[in-house]
Backbone bond lengths (Angstrom), bond angles and torsions (degrees), N, CA, C in turn:
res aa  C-N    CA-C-N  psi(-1)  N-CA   C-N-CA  omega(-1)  CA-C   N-CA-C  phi
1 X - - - 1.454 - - 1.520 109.17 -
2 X 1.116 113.59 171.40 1.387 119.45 -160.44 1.778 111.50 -140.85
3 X 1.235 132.87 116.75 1.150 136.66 165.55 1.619 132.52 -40.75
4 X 1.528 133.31 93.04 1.654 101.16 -167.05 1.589 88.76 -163.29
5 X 1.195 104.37 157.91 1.739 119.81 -164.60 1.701 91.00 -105.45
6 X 1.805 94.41 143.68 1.678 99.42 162.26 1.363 132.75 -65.31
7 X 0.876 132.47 74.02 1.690 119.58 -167.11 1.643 112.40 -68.33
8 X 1.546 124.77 -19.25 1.395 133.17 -169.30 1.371 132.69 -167.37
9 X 1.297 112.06 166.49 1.727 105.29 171.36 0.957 105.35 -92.46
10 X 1.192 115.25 156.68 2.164 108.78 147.13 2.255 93.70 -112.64
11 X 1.691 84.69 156.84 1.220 78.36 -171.03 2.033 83.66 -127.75
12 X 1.314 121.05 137.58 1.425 119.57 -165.42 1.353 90.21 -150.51
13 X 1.883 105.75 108.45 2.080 110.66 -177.45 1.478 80.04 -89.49
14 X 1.473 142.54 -11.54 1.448 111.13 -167.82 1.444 97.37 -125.46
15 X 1.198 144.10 104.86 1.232 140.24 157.34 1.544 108.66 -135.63
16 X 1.422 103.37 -161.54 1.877 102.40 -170.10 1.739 104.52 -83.17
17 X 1.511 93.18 161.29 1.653 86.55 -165.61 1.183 110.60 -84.46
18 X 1.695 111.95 -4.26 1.474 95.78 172.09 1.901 120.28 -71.32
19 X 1.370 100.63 1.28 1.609 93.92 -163.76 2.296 88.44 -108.84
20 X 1.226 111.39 10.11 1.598 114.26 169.36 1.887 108.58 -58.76
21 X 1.396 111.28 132.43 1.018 103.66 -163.32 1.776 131.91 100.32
22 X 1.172 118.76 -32.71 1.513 132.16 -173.81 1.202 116.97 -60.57
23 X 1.402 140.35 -155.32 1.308 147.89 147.48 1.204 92.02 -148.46
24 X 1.535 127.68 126.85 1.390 147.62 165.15 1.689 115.28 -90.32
25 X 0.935 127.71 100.96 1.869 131.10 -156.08 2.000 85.02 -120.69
26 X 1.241 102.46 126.84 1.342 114.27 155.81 1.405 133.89 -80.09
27 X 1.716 131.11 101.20 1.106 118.02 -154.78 1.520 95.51 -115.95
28 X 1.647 102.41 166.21 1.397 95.81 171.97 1.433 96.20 -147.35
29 X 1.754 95.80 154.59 1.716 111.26 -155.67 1.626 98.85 -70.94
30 X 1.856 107.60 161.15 1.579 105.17 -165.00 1.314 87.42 -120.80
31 X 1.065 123.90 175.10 1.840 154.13 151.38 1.269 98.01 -69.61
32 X 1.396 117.38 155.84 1.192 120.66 139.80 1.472 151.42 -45.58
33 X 1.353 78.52 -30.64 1.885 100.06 171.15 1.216 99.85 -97.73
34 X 1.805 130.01 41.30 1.632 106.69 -176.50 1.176 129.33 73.57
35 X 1.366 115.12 -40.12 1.802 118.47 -176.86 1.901 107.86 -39.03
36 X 1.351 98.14 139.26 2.045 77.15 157.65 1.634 119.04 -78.89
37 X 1.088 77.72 -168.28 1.573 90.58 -172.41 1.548 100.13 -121.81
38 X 1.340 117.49 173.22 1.509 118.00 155.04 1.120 134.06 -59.44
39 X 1.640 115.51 -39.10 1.087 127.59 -162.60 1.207 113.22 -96.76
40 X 1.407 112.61 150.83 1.507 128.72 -172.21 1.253 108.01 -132.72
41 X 1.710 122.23 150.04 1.589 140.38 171.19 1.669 102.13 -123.18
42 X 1.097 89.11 149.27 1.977 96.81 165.54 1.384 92.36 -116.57
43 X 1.863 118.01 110.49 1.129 112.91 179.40 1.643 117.12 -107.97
44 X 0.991 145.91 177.58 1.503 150.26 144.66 1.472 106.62 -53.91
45 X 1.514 134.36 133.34 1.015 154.98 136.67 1.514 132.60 -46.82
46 X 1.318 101.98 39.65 1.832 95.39 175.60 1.414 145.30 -52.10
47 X 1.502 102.37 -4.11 1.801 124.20 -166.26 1.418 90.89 -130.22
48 X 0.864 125.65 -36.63 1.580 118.22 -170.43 1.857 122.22 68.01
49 X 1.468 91.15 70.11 1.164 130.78 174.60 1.687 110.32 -94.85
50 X 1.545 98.21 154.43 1.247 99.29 -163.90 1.476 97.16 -144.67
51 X 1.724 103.06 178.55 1.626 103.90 -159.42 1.255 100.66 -86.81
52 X 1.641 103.31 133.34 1.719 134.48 149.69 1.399 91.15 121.39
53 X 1.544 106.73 13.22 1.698 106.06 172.50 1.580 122.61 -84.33
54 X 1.225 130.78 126.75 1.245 109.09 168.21 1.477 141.93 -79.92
55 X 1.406 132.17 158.86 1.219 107.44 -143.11 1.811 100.69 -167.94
56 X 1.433 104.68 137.09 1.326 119.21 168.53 1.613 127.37 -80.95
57 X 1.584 116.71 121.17 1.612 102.76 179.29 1.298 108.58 -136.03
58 X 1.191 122.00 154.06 1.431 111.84 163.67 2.200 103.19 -118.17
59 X 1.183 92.59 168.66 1.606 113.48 179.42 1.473 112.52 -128.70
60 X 1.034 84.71 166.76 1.736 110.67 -178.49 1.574 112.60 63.32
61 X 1.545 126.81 -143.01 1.112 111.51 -178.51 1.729 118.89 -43.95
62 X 1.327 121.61 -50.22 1.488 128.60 -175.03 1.579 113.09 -51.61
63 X 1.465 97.99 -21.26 1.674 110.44 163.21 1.777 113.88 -37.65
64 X 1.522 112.28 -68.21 1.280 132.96 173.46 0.934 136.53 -92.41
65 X 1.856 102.08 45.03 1.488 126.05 149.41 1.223 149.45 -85.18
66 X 1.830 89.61 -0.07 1.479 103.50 -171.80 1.929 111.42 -96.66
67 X 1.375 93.25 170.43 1.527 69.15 166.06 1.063 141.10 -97.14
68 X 1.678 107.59 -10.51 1.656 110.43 143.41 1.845 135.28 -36.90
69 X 1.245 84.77 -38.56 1.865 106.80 -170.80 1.264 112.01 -108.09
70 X 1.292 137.87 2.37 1.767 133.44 -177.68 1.542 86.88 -86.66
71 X 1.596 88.74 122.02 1.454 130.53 144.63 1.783 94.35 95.79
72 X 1.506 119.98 -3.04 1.401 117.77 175.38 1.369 132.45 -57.29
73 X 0.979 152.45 -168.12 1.947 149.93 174.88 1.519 92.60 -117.73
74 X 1.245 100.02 55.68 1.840 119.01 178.64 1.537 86.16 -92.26
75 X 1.591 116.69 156.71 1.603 136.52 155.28 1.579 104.33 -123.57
76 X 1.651 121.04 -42.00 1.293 123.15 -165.66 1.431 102.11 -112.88
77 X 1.301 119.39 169.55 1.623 129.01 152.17 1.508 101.97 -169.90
78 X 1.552 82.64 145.47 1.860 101.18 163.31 1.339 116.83 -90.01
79 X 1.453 117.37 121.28 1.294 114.60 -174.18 1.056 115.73 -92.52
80 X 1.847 110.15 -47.71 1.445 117.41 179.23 1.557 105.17 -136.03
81 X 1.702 100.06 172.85 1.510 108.95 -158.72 2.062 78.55 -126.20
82 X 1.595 94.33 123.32 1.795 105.49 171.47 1.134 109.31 -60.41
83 X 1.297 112.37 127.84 1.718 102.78 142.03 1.231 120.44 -112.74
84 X 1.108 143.96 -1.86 1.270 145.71 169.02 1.618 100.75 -160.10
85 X 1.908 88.22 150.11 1.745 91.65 171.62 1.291 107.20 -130.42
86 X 0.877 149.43 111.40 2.082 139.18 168.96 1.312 94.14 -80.64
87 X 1.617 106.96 119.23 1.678 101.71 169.42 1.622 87.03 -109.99
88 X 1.568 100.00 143.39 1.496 99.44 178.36 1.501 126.30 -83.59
89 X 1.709 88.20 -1.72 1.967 101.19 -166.31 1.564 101.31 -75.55
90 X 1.839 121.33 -8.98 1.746 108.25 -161.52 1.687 83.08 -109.84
């Protein structure tokens, strides 16, 4: 899984029908210290998390482990929504 804050929605009226129903949230990868990162995912919303939340996802196959997402044309998903982090490195 991967560390990364919501920064957005995507909103898509035409995509495949297996993804009808979803919430598509644009996340982007964090630092440890919080910082962002460059990188960004458009993931699935499985918890229903929202923007400036932080948030756990995994990709690729582990994408379509949920039961929202098994067997979908998923790459990303949000699994969990942070509430606290203790990093031991600060």
């Amino acid at each position: 899984m991967t560390l990364g804050k919501v920064v957005g929605t995507v909103w898509a009226t035409r995509k495949d029908e297996q993804l009808t129903g979803m919430t598509l949230q644009l996340v982007q990868e964090l630092n440890m210290d919080g910082s962002l990162k460059s990188k960004f995912v458009v993931a699935v919303d499985s918890v229903g998390a929202g923007v400036g939340e932080t948030v756990l996802f995994a990709q690729g196959s582990s994408a379509r482990q949920t039961e929202l997402t098994r067997n979908k044309p998923v790459d990303a998903v949000i699994t969990a929504i942070v509430d606290k982090m203790d990093n031991p490195g600060n």
